[in-house]
C-alpha positions as CSV (number, residue, x, y, z in Angstrom):
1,X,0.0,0.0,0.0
2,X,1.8,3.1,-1.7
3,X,0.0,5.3,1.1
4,X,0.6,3.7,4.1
5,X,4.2,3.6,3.2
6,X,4.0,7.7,3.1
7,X,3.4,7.5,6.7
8,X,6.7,5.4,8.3
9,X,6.1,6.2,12.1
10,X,2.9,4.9,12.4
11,X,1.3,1.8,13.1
12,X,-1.6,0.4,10.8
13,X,-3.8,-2.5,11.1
14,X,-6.3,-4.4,9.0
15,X,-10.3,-4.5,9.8
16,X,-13.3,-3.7,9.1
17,X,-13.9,0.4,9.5
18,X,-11.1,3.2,9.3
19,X,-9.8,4.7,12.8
20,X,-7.6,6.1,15.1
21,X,-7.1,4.4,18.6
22,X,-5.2,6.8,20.9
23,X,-5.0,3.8,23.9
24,X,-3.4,1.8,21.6
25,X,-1.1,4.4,18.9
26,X,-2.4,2.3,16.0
27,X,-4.7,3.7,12.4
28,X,-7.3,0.8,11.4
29,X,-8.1,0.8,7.9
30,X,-10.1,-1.6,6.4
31,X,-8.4,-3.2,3.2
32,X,-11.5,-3.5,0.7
33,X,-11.8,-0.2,-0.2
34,X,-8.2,1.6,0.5
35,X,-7.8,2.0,-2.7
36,X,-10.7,4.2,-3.1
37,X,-10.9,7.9,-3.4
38,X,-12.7,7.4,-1.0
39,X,-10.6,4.9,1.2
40,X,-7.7,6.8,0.7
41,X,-9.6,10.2,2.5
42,X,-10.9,8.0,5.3
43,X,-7.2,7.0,5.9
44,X,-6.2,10.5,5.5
45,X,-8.9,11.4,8.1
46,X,-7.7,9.1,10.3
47,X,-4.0,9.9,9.8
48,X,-5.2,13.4,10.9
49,X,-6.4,12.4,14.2
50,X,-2.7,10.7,14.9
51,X,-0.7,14.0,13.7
52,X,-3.5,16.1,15.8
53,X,-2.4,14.1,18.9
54,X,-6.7,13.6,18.8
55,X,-7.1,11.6,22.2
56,X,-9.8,10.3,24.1
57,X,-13.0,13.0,24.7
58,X,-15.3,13.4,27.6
59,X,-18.1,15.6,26.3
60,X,-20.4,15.3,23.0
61,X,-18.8,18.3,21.4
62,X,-14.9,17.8,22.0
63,X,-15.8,14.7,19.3
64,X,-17.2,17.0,16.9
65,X,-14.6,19.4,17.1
66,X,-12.4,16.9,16.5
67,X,-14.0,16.0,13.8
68,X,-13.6,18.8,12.0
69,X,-10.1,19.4,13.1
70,X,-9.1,16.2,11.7
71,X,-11.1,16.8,8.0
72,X,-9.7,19.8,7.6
73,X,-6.5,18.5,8.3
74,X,-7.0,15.1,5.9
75,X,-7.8,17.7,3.5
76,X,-4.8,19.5,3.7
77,X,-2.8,16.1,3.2
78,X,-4.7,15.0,0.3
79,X,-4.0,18.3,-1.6
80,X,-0.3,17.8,-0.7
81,X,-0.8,13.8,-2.4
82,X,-3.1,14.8,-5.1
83,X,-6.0,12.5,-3.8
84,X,-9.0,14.6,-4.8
85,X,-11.4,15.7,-1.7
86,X,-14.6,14.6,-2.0
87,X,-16.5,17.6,-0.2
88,X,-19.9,15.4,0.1
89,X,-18.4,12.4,1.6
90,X,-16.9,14.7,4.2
91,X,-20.2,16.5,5.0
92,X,-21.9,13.4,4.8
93,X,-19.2,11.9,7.4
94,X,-19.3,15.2,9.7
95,X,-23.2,14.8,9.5
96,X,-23.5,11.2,11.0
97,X,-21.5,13.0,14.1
98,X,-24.0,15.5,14.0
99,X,-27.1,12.8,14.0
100,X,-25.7,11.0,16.2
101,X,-25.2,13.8,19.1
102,X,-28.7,15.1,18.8
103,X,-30.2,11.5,18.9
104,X,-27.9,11.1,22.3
105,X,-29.2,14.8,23.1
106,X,-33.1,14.2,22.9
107,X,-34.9,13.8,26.1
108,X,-36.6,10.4,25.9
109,X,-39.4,11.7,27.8
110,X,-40.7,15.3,26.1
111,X,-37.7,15.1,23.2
112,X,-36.4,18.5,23.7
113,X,-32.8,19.2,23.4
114,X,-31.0,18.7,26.8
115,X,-27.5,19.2,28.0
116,X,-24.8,17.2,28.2
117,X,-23.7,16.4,31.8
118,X,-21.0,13.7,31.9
119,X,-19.4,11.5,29.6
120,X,-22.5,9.7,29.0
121,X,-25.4,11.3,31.3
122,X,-27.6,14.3,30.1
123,X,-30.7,16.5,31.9
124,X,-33.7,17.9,30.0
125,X,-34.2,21.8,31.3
126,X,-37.9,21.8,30.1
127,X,-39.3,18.2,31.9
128,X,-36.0,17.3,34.1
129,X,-35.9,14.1,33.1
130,X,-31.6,12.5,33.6
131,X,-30.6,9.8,31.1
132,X,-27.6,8.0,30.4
133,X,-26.5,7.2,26.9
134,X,-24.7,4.1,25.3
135,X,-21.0,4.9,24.0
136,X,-20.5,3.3,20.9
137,X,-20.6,5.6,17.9
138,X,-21.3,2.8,15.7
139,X,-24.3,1.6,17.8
140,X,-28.1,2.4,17.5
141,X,-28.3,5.2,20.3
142,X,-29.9,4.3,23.2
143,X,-31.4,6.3,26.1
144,X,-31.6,5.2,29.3
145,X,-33.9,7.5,32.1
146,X,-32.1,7.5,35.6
147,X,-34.3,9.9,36.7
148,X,-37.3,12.0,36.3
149,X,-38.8,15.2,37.8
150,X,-41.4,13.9,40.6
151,X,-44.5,15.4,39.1
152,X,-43.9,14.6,35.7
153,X,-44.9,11.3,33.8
154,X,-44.0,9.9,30.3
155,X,-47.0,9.4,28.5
């Protein structure tokens, strides 16, 4: 793989989705469609997150601004190694984030937006409703109610 060689000092591994795993220092890429435009970008994206020094996050939107960090970056390398940007995959990409934070966002119980608390905890403002969230980005999101305001019932 021509590109991987382009980037010496860092660790790549075989699977099934493109990332970046701080814990372990290591870029997964999966080997189907490297050779892609598109497969090239998501390496590129991924590579980004490595040079950033892109670790792990605590709140919602630390992700998404790494996110966008990180594309902005990929794009730079791809102009630098001719790989032509695809502007909608990367507006599609940064718009899964953007899904999936408001899904992880919505109250279960009155589906207003609520704030982010914790890692994975959130409280409505207009029913206050708590709920905990599920952590896996490539997961359905599910929403869990800890707690809800006494005088208040879901329906």
């Amino acid at each position: 793989m021509e590109l991987l060689e382009k980037f010496p000092t860092y660790n790549f591994v075989e699977g099934d989705c493109f990332l970046w795993s701080p814990k372990y220092k290591i870029i997964v890429y999966n080997p189907d469609i490297i050779n892609t435009d598109e497969g090239r970008l998501g390496l590129l994206h991924e590579i980004a997150h490595a040079l950033l020094d892109h670790r792990i996050y605590k709140y919602d939107m630390e992700l998404l601004k790494m996110e966008l960090e990180a594309w902005t970056e990929a794009k730079k390398l791809a102009a630098g190694l001719n790989i032509p940007i695809n502007q909608e995959h990367i507006k599609r990409a940064i718009s899964s984030y953007d899904d999936w934070l408001t899904r992880r966002a919505t109250c279960p119980d009155c589906e207003s937006f609520g704030a982010q608390s914790g890692r994975d905890s959130y409280k409505c403002f207009t029913c206050g409703a708590k709920w905990s969230v599920n952590w896996r980005k490539d997961r359905r999101v599910m929403r869990t109610v800890t707690s809800r305001y006494p005088s208040i019932q879901p329906a």
